[in-house]
PyMOL commands that place a pseudoatom at each C-alpha (Angstrom):
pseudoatom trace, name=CA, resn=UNK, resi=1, chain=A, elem=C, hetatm=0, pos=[-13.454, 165.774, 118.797]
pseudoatom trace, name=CA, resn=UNK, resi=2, chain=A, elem=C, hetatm=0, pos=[-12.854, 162.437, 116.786]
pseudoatom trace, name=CA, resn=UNK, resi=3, chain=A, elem=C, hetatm=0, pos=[-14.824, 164.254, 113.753]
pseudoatom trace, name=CA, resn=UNK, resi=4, chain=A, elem=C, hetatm=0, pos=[-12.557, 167.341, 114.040]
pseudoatom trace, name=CA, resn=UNK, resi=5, chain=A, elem=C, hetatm=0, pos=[-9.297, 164.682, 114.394]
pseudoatom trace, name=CA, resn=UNK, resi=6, chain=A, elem=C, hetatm=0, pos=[-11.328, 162.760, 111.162]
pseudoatom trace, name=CA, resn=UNK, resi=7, chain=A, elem=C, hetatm=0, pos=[-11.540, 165.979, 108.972]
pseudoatom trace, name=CA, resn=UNK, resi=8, chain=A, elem=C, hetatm=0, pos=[-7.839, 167.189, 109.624]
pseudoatom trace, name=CA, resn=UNK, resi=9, chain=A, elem=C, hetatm=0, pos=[-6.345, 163.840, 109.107]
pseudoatom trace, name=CA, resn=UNK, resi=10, chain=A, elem=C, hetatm=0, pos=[-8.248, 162.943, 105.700]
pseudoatom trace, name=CA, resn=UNK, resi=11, chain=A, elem=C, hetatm=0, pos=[-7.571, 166.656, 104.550]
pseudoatom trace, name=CA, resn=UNK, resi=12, chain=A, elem=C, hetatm=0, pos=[-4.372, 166.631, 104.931]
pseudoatom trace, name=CA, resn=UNK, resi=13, chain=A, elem=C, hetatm=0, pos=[-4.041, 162.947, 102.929]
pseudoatom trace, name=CA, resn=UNK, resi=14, chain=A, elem=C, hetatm=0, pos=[-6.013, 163.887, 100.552]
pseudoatom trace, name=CA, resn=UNK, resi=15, chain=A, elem=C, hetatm=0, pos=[-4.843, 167.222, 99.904]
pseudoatom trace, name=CA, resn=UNK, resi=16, chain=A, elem=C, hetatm=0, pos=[-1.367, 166.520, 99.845]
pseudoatom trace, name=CA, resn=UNK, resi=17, chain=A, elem=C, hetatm=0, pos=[-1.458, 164.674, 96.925]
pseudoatom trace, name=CA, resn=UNK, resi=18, chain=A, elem=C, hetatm=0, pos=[-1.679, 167.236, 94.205]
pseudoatom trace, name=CA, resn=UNK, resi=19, chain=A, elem=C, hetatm=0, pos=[1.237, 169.332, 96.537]
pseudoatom trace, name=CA, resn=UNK, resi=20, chain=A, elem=C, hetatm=0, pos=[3.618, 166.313, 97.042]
pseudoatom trace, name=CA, resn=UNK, resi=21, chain=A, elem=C, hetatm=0, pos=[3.096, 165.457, 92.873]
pseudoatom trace, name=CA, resn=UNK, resi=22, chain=A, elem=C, hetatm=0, pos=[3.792, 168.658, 91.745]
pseudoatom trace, name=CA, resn=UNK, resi=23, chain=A, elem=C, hetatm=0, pos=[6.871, 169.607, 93.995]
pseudoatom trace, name=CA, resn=UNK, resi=24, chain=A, elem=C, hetatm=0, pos=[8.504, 166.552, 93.031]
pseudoatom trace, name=CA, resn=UNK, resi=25, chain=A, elem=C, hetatm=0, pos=[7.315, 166.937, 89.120]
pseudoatom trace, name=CA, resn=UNK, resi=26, chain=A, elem=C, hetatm=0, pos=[9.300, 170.277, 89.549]
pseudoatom trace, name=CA, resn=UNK, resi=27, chain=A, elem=C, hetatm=0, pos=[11.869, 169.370, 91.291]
pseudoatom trace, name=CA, resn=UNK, resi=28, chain=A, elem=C, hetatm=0, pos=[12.675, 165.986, 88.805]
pseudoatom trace, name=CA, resn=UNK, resi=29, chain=A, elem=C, hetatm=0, pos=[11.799, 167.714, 86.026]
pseudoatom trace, name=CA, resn=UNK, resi=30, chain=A, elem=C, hetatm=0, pos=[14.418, 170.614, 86.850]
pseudoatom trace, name=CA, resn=UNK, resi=31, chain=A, elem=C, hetatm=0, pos=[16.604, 168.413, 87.609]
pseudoatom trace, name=CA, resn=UNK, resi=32, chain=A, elem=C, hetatm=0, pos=[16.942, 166.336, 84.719]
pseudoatom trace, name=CA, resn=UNK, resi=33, chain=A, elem=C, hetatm=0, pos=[16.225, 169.188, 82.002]
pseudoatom trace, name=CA, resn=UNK, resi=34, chain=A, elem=C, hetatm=0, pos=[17.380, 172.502, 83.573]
pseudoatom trace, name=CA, resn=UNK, resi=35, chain=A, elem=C, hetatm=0, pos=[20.519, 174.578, 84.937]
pseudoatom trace, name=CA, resn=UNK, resi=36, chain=A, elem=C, hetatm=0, pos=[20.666, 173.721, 88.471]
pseudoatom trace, name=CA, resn=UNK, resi=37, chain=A, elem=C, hetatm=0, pos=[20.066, 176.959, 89.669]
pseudoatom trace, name=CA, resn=UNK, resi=38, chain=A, elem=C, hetatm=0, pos=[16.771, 176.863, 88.597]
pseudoatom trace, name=CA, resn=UNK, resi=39, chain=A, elem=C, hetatm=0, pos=[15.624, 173.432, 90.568]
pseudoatom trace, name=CA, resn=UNK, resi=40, chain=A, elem=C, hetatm=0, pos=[14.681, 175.122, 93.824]
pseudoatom trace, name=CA, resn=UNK, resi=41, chain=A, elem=C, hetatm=0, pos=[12.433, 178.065, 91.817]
pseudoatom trace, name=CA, resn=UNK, resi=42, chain=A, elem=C, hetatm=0, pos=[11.003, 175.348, 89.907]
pseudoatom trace, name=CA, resn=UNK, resi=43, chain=A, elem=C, hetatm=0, pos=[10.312, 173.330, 92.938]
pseudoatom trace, name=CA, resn=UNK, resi=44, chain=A, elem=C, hetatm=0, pos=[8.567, 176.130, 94.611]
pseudoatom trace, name=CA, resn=UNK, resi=45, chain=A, elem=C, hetatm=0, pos=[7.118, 176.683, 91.593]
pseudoatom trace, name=CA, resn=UNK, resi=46, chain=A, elem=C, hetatm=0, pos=[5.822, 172.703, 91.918]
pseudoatom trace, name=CA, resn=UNK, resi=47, chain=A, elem=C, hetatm=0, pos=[4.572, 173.483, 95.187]
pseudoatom trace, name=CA, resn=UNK, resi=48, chain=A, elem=C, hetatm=0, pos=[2.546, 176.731, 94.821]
pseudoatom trace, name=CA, resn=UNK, resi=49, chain=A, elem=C, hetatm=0, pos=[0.921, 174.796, 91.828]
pseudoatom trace, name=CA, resn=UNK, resi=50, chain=A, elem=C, hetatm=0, pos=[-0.336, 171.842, 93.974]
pseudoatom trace, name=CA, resn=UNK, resi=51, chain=A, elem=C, hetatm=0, pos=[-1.625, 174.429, 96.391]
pseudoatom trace, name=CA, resn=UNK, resi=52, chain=A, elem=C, hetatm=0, pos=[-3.950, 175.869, 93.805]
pseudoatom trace, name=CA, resn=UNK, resi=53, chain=A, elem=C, hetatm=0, pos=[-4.719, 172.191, 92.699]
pseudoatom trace, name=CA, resn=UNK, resi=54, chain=A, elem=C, hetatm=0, pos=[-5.322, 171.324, 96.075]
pseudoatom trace, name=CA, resn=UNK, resi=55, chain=A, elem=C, hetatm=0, pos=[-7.961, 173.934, 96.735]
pseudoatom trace, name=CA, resn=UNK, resi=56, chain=A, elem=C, hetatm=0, pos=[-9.861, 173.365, 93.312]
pseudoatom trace, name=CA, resn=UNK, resi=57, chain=A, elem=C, hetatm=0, pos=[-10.205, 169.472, 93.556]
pseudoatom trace, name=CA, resn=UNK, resi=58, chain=A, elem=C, hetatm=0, pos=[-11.305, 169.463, 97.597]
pseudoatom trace, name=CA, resn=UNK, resi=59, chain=A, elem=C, hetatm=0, pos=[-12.733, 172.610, 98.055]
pseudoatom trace, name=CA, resn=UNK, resi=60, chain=A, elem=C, hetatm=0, pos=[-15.695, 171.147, 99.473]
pseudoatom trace, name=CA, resn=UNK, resi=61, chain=A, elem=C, hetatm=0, pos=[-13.439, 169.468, 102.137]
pseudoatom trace, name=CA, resn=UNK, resi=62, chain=A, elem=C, hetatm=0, pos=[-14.529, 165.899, 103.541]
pseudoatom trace, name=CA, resn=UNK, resi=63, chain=A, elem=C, hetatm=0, pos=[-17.584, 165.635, 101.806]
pseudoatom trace, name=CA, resn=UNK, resi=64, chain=A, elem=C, hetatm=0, pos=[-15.952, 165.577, 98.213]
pseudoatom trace, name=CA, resn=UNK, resi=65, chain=A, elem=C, hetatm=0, pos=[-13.381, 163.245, 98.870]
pseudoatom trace, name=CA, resn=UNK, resi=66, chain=A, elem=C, hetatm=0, pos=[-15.936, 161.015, 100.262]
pseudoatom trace, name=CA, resn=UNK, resi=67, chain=A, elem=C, hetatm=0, pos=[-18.055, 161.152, 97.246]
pseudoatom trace, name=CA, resn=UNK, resi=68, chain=A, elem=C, hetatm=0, pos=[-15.403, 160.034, 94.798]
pseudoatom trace, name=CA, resn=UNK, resi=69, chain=A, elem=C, hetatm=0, pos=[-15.347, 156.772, 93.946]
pseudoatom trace, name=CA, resn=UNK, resi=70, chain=A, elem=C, hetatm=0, pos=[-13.044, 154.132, 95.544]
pseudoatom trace, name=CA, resn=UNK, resi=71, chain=A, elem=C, hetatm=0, pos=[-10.657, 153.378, 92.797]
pseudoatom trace, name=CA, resn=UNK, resi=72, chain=A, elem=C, hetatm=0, pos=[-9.401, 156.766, 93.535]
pseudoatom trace, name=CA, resn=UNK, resi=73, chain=A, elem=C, hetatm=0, pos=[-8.929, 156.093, 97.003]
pseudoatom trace, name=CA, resn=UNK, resi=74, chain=A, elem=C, hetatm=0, pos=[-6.975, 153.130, 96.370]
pseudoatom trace, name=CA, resn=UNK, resi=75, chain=A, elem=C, hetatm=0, pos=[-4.570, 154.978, 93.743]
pseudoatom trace, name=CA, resn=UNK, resi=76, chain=A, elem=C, hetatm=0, pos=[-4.302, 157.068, 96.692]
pseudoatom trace, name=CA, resn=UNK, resi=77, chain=A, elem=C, hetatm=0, pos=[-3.070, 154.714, 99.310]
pseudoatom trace, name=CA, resn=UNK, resi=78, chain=A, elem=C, hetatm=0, pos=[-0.660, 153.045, 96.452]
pseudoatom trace, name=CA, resn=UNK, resi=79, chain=A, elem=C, hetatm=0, pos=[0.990, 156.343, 95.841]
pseudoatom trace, name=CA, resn=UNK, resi=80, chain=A, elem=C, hetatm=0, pos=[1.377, 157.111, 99.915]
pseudoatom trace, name=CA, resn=UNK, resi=81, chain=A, elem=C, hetatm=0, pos=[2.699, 153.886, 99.839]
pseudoatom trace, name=CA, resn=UNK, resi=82, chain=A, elem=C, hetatm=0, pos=[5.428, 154.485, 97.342]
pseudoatom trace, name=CA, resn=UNK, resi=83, chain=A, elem=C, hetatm=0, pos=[6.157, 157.865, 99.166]
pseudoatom trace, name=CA, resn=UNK, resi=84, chain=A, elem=C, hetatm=0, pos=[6.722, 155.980, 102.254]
pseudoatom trace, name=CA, resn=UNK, resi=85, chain=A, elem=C, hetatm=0, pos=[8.808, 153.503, 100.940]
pseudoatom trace, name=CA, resn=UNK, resi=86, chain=A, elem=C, hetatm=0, pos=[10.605, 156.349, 98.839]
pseudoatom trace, name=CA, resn=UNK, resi=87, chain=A, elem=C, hetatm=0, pos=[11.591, 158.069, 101.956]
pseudoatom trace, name=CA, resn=UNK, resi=88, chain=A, elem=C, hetatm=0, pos=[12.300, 155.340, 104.390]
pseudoatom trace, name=CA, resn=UNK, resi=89, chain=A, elem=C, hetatm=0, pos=[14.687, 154.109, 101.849]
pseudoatom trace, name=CA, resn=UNK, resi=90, chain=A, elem=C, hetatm=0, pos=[13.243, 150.664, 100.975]
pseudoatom trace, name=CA, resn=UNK, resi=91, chain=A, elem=C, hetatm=0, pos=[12.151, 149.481, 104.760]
pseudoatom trace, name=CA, resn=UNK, resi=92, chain=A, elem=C, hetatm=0, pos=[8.923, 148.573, 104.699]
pseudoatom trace, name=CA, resn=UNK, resi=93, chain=A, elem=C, hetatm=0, pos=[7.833, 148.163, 107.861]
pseudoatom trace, name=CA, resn=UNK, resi=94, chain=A, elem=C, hetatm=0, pos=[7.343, 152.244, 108.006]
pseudoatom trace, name=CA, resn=UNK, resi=95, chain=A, elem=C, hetatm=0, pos=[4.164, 151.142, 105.357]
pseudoatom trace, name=CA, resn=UNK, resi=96, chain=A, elem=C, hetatm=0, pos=[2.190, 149.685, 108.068]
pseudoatom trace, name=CA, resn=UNK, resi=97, chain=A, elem=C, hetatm=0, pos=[1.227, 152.671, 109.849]
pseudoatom trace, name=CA, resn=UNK, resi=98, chain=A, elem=C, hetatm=0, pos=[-0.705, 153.568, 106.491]
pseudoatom trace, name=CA, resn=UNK, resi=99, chain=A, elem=C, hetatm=0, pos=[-3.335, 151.839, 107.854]
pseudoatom trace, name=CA, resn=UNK, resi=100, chain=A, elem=C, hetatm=0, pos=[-4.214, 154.040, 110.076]
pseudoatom trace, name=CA, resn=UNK, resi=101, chain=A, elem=C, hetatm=0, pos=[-5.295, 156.740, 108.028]
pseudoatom trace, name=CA, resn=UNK, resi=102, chain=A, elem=C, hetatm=0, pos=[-7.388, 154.183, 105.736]
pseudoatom trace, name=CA, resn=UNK, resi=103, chain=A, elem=C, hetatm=0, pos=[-8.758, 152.616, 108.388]
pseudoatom trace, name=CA, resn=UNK, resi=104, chain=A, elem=C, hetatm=0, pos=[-10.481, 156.181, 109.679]
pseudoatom trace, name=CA, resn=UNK, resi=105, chain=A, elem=C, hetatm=0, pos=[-11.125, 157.242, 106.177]
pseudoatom trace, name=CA, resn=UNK, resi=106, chain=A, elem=C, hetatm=0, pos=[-13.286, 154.061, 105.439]
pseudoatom trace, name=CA, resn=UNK, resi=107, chain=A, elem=C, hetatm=0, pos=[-14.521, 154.326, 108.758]
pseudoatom trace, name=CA, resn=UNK, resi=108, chain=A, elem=C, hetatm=0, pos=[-16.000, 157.518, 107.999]
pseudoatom trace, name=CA, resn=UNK, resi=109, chain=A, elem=C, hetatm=0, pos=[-17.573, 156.683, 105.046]
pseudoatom trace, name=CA, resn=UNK, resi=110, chain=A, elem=C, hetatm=0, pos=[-19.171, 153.695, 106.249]
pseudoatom trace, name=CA, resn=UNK, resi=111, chain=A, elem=C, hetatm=0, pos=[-20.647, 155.988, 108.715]
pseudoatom trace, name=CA, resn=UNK, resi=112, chain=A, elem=C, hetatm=0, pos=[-22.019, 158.480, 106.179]
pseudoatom trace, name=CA, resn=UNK, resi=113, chain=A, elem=C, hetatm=0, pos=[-22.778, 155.694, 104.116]
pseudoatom trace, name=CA, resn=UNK, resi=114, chain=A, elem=C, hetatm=0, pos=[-25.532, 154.574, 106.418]
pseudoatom trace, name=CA, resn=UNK, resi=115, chain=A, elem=C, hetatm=0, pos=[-23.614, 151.011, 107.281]
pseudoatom trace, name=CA, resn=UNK, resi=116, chain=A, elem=C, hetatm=0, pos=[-24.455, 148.645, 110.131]
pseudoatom trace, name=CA, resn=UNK, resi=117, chain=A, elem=C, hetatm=0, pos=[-21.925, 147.105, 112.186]
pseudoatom trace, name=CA, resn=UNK, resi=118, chain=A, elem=C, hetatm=0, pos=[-22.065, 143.930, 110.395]
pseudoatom trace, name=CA, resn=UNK, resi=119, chain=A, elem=C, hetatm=0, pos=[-21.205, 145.929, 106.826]
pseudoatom trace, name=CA, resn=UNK, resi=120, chain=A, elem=C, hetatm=0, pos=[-18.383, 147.973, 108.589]
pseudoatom trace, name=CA, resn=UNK, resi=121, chain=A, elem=C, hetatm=0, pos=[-16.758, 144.678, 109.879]
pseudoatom trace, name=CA, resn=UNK, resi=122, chain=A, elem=C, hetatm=0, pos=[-17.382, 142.963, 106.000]
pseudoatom trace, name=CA, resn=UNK, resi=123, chain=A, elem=C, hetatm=0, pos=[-15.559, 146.436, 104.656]
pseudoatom trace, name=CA, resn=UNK, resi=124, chain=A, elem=C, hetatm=0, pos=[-12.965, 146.041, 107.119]
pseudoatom trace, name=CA, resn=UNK, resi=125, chain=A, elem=C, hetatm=0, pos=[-11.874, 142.746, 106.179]
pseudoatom trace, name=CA, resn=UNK, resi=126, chain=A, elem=C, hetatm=0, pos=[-11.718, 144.231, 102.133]
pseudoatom trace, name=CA, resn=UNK, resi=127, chain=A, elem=C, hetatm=0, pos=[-9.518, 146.921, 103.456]
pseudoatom trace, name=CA, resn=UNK, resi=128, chain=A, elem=C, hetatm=0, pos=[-7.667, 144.121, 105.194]
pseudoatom trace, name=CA, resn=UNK, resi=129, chain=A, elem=C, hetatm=0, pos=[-7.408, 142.516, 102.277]
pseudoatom trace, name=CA, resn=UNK, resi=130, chain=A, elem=C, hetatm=0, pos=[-6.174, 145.371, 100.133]
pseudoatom trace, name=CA, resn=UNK, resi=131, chain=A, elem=C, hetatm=0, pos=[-3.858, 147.577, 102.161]
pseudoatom trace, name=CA, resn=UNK, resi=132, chain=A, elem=C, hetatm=0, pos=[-1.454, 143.681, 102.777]
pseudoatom trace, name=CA, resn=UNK, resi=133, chain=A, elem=C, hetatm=0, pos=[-1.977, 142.911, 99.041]
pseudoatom trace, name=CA, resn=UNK, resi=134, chain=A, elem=C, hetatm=0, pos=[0.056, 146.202, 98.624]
pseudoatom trace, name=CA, resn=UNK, resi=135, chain=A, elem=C, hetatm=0, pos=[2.360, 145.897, 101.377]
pseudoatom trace, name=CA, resn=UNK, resi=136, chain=A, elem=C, hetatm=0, pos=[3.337, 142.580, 99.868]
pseudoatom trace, name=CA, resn=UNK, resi=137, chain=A, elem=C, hetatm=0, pos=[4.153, 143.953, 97.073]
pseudoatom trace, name=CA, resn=UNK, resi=138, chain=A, elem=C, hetatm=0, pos=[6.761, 146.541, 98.810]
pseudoatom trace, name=CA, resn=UNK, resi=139, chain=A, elem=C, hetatm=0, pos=[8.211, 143.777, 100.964]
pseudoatom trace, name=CA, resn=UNK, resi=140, chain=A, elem=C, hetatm=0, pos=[8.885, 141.848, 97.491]
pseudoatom trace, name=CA, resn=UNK, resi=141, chain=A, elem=C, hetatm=0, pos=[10.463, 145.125, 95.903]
pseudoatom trace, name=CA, resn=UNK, resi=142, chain=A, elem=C, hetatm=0, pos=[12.481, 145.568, 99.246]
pseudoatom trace, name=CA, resn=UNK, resi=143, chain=A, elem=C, hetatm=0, pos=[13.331, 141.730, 99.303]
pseudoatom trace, name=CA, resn=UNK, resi=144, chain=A, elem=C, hetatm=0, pos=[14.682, 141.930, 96.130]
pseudoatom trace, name=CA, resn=UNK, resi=145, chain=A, elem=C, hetatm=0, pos=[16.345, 145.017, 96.265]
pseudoatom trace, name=CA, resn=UNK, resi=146, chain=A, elem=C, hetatm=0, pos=[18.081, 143.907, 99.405]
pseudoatom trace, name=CA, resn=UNK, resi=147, chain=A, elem=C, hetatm=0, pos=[19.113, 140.223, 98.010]
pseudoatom trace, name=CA, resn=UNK, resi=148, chain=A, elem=C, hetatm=0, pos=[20.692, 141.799, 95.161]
pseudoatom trace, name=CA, resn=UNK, resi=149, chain=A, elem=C, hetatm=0, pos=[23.061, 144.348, 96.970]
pseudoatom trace, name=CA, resn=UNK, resi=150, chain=A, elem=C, hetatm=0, pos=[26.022, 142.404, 98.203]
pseudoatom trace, name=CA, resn=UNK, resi=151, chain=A, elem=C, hetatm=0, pos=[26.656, 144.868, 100.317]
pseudoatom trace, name=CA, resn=UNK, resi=152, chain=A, elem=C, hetatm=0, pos=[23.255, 144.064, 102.814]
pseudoatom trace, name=CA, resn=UNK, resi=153, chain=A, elem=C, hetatm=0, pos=[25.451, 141.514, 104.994]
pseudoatom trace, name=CA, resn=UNK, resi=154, chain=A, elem=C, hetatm=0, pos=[27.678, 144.176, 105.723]
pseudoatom trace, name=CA, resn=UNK, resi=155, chain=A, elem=C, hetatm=0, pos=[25.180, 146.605, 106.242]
pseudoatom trace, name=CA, resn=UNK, resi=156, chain=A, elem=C, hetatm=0, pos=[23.704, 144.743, 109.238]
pseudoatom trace, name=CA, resn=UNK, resi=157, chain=A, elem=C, hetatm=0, pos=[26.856, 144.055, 110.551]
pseudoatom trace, name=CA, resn=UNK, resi=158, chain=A, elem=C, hetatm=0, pos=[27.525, 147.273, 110.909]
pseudoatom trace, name=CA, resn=UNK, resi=159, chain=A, elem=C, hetatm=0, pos=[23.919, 148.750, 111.804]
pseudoatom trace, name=CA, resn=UNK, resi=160, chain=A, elem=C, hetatm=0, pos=[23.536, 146.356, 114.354]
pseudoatom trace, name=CA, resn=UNK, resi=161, chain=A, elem=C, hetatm=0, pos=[26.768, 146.055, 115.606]
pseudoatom trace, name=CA, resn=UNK, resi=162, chain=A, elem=C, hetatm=0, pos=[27.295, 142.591, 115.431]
pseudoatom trace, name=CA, resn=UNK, resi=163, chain=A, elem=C, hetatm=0, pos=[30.459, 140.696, 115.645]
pseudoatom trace, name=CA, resn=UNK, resi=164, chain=A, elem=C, hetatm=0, pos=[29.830, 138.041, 113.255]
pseudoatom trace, name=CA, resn=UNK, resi=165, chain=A, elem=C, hetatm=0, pos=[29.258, 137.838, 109.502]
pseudoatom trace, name=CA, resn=UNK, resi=166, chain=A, elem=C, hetatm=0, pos=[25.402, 138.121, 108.343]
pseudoatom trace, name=CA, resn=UNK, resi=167, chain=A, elem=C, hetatm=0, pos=[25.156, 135.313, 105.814]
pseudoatom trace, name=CA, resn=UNK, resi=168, chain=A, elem=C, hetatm=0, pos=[22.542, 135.069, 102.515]
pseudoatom trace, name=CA, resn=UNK, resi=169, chain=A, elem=C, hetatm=0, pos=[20.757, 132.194, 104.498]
pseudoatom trace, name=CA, resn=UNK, resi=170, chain=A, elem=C, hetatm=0, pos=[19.958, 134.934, 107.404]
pseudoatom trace, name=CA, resn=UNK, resi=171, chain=A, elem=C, hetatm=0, pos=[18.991, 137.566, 104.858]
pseudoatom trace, name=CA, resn=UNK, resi=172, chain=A, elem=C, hetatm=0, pos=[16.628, 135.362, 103.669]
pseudoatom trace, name=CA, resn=UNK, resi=173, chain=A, elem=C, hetatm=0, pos=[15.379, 134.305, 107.327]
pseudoatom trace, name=CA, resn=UNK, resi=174, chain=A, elem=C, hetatm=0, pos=[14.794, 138.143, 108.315]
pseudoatom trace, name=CA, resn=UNK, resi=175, chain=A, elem=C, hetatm=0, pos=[12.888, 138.958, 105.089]
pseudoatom trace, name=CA, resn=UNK, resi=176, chain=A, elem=C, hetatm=0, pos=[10.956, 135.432, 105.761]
pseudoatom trace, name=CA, resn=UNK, resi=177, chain=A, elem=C, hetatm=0, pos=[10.357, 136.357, 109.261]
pseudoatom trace, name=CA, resn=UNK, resi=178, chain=A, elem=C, hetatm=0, pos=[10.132, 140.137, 109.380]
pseudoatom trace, name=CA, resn=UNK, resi=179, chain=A, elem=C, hetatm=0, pos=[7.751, 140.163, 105.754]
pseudoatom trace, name=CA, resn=UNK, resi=180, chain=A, elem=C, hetatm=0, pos=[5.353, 137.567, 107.682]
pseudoatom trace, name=CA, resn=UNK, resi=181, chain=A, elem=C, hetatm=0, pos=[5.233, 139.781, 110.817]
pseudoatom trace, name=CA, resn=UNK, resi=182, chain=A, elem=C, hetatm=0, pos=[4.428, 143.204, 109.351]
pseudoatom trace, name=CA, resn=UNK, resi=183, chain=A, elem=C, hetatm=0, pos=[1.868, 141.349, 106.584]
pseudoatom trace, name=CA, resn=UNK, resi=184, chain=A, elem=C, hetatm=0, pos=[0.352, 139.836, 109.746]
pseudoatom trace, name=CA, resn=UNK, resi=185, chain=A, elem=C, hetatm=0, pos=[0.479, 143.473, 111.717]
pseudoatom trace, name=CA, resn=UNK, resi=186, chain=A, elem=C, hetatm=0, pos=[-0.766, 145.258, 108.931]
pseudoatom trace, name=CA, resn=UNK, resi=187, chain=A, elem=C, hetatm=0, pos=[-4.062, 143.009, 108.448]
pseudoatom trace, name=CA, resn=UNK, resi=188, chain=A, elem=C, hetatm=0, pos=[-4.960, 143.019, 112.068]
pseudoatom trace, name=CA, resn=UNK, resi=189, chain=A, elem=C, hetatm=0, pos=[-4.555, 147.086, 112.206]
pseudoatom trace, name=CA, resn=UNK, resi=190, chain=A, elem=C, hetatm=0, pos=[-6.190, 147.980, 108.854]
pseudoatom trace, name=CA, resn=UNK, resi=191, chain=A, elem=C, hetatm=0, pos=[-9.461, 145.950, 110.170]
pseudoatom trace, name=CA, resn=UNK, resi=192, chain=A, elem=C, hetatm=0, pos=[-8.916, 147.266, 113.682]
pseudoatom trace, name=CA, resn=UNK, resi=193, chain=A, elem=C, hetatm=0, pos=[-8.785, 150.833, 112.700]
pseudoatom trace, name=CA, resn=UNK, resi=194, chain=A, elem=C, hetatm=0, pos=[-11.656, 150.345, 110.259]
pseudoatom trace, name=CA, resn=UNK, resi=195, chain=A, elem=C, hetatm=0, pos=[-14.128, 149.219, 113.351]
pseudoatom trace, name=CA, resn=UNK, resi=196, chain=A, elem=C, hetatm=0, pos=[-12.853, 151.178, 115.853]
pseudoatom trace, name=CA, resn=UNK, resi=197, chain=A, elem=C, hetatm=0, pos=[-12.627, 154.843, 113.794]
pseudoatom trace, name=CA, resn=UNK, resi=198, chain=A, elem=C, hetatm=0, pos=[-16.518, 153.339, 112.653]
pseudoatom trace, name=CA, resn=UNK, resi=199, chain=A, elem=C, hetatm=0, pos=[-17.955, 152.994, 116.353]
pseudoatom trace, name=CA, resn=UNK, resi=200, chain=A, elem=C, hetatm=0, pos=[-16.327, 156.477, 117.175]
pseudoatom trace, name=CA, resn=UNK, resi=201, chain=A, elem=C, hetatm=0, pos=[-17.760, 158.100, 114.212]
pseudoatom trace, name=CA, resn=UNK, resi=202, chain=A, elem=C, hetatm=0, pos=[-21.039, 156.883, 114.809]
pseudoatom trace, name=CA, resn=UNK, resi=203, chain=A, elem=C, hetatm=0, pos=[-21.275, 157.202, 118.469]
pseudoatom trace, name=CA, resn=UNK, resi=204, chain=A, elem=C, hetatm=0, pos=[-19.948, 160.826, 118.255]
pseudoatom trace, name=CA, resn=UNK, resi=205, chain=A, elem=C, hetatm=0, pos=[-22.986, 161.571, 114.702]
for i in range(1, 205): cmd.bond("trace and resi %d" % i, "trace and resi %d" % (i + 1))
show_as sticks, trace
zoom trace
C-alpha cells in the first residue's frame, strides 16, 4: 500500500511540472502578447502541451525520476515552492507541508539506493538542511513584502478582528516569531518524513 501511495504521490509531483509550466507559459504569454480572447485557447493549448511533455520525460514512471540526478530534484522542490507561495499569496507557512512529499521521495530512493538506517538518518538531516534553507528564503521575500505594504497593520486588524491598532514593532514580532516557528517545524518534518517514509519503504520491499 505505502509503495502504491509512494508511486502516485511522486508521479503526480513530478509530472506536474512540465503541465503547471506550460499552462502558465500560455496563459502569461497570451496574456501579455495576444487579444484576450485567445488566453483561454492558448492556455489549453499550454496544458495539452505539458501533457505530452509529461508522458515523454517520465514515461518510465518512478524509476526515471529516481535515476535523475539530485540537482534536478532540488530545482524541483524550489519551483513547488514558488507555486505555493504564488498561490497562497505570500504566506509561507503553506511551504512547510512541502516536506512531505520530499521527505517520501528521498525516502524512496534511499531505499532503492541500498542505504542503511544510519545513511537514511545522515540524508535526512541534508534534506533538513535544504528544504529550511529555502523556506528561509520565502519567509524573507514574505517579510519584506509585508514590511513594505503600509497597509499590513490594517490588514490584521481587520483579518483578525482586533480592536486595537497592529503597530510596525508587532509586525516585526510575528515575522520574528512565526518565521522561527515554521523554520523550526519545517526541519523537524523534512527529517521526520525522510525516516519514517524510509522504514515503510523498506519494511514493505
Amino acid at each position: 500500500m505505502i509503495q502504491k501511495i509512494e508511486r502516485i504521490i511522486i508521479g503526480v509531483v513530478f509530472g506536474g511540472i512540465p503541465v503547471v509550466t506550460c499552462f502558465l507559459a500560455g496563459w502569461w504569454l497570451s496574456y501579455l502578447y495576444l487579444p484576450e480572447a485567445l488566453i483561454g485557447p492558448c492556455a489549453i493549448g499550454g496544458l495539452l502541451l505539458g501533457a505530452v511533455l509529461d508522458v515523454l520525460l517520465f514515461r518510465n514512471g518512478i524509476q526515471r525520476i529516481y535515476a535523475m540526478k539530485p540537482v534536478f530534484w532540488m530545482l524541483a522542490y524550489f519551483f513547488y515552492s514558488i507555486c505555493v507561495f504564488g498561490f497562497f499569496m505570500g504566506v509561507p507557512v503553506f511551504n512547510v507541508v512541502l516536506a512531505l512529499p520530499a521527505g517520501l521521495f528521498v525516502g524512496g530512493w534511499l531505499v532503492r539506493s541500498g542505504a542503511d538506517l544510519v545513511q537514511a538518518r545522515k540524508f535526512a538531516q541534508r534534506t533538513s538542511i535544504f528544504t529550511t534553507a529555502i523556506l528561509l528564503g520565502v519567509c524573507l521575500v514574505s517579510a519584506m513584502i509585508a514590511l513594505s505594504d503600509p497597509s499590513t497593520g490594517a490588514n490584521l486588524e481587520g483579518l483578525l478582528g482586533l480592536s486595537f491598532e497592529v503597530t510596525r514593532s508587532m509586525i516585526v514580532a510575528v515575522i520574528l516569531s512565526g518565521g522561527l516557528a515554521i523554520l523550526g517545524l519545517q526541519w523537524w518534518l523534512a527529517e521526520k518524513s525522510v525516516v519514517v517514509s524510509y522504514k515503510l519503504l523498506l519494511s514493505n520491499t
